[in-house]
C-alpha positions as a printed NumPy array, in Angstrom:
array([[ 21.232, -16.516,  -1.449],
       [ 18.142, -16.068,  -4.117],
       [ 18.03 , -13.   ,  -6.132],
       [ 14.768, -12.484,  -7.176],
       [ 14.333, -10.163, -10.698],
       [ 11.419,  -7.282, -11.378],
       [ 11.405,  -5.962, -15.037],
       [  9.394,  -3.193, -15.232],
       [  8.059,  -2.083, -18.684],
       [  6.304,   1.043, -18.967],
       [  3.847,   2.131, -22.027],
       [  2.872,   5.437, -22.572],
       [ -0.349,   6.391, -24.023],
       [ -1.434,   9.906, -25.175],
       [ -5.45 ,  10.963, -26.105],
       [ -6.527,  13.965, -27.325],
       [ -9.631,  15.283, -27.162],
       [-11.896,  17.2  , -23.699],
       [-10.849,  16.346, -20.436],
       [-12.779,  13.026, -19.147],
       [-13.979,  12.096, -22.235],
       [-16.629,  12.702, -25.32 ],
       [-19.416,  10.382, -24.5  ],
       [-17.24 ,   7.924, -27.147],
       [-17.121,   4.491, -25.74 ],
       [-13.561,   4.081, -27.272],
       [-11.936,   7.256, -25.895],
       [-11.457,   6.179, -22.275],
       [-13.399,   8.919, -21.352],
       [-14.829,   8.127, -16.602],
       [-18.465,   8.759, -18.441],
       [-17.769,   6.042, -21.295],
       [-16.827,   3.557, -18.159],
       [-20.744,   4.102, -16.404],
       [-22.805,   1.08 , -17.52 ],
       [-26.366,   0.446, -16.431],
       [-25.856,  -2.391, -14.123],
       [-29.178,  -4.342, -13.152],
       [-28.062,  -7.59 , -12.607],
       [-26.816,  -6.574,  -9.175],
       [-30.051,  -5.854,  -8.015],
       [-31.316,  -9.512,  -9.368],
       [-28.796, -10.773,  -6.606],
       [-29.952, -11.364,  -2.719],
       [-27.256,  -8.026,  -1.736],
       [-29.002,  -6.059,  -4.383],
       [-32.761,  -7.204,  -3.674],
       [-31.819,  -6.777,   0.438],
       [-30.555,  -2.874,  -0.711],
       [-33.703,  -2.26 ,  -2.462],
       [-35.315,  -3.636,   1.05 ],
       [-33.379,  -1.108,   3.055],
       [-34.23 ,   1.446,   0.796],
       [-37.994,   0.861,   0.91 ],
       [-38.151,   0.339,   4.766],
       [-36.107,   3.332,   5.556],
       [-39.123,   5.327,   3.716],
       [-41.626,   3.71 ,   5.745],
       [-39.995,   4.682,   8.511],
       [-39.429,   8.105,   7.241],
       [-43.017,   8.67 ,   6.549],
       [-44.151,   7.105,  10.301],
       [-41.299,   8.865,  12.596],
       [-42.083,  12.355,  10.961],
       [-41.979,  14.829,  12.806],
       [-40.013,  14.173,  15.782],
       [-41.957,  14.989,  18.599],
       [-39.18 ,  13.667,  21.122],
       [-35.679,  13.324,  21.082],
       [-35.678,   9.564,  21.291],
       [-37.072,  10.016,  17.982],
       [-34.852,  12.954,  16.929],
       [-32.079,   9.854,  17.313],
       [-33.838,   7.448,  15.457],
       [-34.521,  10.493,  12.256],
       [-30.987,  10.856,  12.12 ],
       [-30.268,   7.382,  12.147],
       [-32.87 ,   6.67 ,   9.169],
       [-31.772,   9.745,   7.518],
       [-27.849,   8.612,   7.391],
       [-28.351,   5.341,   6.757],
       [-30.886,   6.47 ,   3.49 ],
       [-28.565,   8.997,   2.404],
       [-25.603,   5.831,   2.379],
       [-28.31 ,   3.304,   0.712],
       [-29.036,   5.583,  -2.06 ],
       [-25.129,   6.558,  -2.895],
       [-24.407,   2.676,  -2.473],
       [-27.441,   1.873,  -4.955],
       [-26.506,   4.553,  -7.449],
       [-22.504,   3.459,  -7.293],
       [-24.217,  -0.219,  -7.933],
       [-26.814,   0.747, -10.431],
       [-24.705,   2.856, -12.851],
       [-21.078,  -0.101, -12.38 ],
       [-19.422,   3.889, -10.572],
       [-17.268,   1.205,  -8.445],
       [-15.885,   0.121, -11.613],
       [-15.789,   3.411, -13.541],
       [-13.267,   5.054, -10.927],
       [-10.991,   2.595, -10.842],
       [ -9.029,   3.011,  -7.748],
       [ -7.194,   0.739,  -5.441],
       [-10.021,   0.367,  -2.591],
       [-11.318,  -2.873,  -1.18 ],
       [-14.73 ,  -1.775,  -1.871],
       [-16.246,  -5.118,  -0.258],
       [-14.656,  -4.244,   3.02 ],
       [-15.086,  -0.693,   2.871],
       [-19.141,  -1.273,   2.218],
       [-18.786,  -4.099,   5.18 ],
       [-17.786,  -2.234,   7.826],
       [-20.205,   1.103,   6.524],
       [-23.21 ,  -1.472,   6.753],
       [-22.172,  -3.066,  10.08 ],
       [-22.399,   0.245,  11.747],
       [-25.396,   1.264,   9.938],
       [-26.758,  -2.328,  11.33 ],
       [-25.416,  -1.233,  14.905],
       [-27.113,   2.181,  14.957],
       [-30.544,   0.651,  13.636],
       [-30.171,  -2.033,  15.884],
       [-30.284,   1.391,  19.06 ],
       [-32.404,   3.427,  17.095],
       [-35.216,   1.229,  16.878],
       [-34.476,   0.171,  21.011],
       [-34.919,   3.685,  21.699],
       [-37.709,   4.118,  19.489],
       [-39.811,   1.66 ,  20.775],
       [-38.815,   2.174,  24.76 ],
       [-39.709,   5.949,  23.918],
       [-43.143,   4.764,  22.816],
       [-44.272,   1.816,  24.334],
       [-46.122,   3.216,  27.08 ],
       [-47.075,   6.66 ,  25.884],
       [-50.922,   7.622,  25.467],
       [-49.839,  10.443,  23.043],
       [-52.023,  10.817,  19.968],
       [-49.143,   9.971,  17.552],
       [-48.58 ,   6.743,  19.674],
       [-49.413,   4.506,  16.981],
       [-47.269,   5.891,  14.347],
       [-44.372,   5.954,  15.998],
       [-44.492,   2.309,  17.827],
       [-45.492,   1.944,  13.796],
       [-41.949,   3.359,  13.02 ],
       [-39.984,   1.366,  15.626],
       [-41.567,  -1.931,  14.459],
       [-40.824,  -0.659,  10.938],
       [-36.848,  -0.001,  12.34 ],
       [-36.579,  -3.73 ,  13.599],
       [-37.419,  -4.537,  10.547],
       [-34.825,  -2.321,   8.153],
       [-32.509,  -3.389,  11.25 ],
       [-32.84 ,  -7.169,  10.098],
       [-32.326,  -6.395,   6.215],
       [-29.032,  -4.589,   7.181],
       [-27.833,  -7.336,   8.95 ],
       [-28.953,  -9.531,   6.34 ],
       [-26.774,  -7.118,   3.867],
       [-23.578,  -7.075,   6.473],
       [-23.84 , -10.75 ,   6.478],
       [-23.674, -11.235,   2.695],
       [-20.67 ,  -8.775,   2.954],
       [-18.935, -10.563,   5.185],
       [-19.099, -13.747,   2.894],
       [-17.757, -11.94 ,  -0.104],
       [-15.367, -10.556,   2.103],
       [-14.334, -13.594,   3.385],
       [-14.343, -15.661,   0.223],
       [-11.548, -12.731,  -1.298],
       [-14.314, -10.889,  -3.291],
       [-12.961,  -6.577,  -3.807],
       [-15.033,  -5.517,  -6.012]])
């Protein structure tokens, strides 16, 4: 039989000073943790986030306003998947993922966010473009526009679940 040992040794430290911090690198503080982070963005995940985030203001700026609900469904999808990019680039940009410091496999987490981001694109633009393809509508053009513009954001997102999936696999969690 093997008995197996655990010593446990526990430290105790006490600040004083405002809750979360002065600004004071030294105190500990979650704003002392932010750091401007632009490496990231120097890296093919970052650059393909930047992508996402120009394409989905392309498409934006051709979809608007939805004049039928095939386009309603591809709004919403822009609109979520915008909303995401931005919090994702601003977590990235200012090292948040760091700052909090809590037990979450952030690499799977953002993996499986961005694959169904990727799948919803991927019906949003279908829709888009089957809603459009035939239709002598005067805001024909910016709309097929939009669709093409989806395929497009669709194929950086996969680009970004891909590169996800490789740090996931290689045992990347941060």
């Amino acid at each position: 039989m093997v008995e197996t040992v655990v010593t446990v040794e526990r430290t105790t430290t006490t600040t004083t000073g405002p809750p979360g911090g002065t600004g004071n690198p030294n105190d500990g503080g979650f704003w002392s943790a932010i750091r401007i982070n632009m490496d990231y963005f120097k890296t093919l995940p970052g650059i393909t986030k930047i992508v996402e985030f120009f394409l989905g203001i392309i498409c934006m700026a051709l979809a608007a306003p939805p004049l039928a609900s095939a386009t309603s469904f591809f709004m919403f999808v822009i609109v979520i998947s915008f909303i995401i990019t931005i919090l994702l680039i601003a977590a990235y940009f200012l090292g948040i993922r760091e700052a909090l410091n809590v037990a979450v496999n952030w690499i799977f987490s953002e993996l499986i966010t961005t694959a169904v981001l990727t799948l919803l694109y991927f019906i949003g633009f279908i829709v888009q473009l089957a809603r459009w393809a035939e239709s002598n509508d005067v805001s024909h053009g910016s709309n097929t526009a939009a669709g093409v513009f989806g395929l497009f954001n669709f194929l950086a997102y996969a680009a970004g679940t891909y590169f996800l999936f490789l740090a996931h696999r290689s045992g990347a969690t941060h």
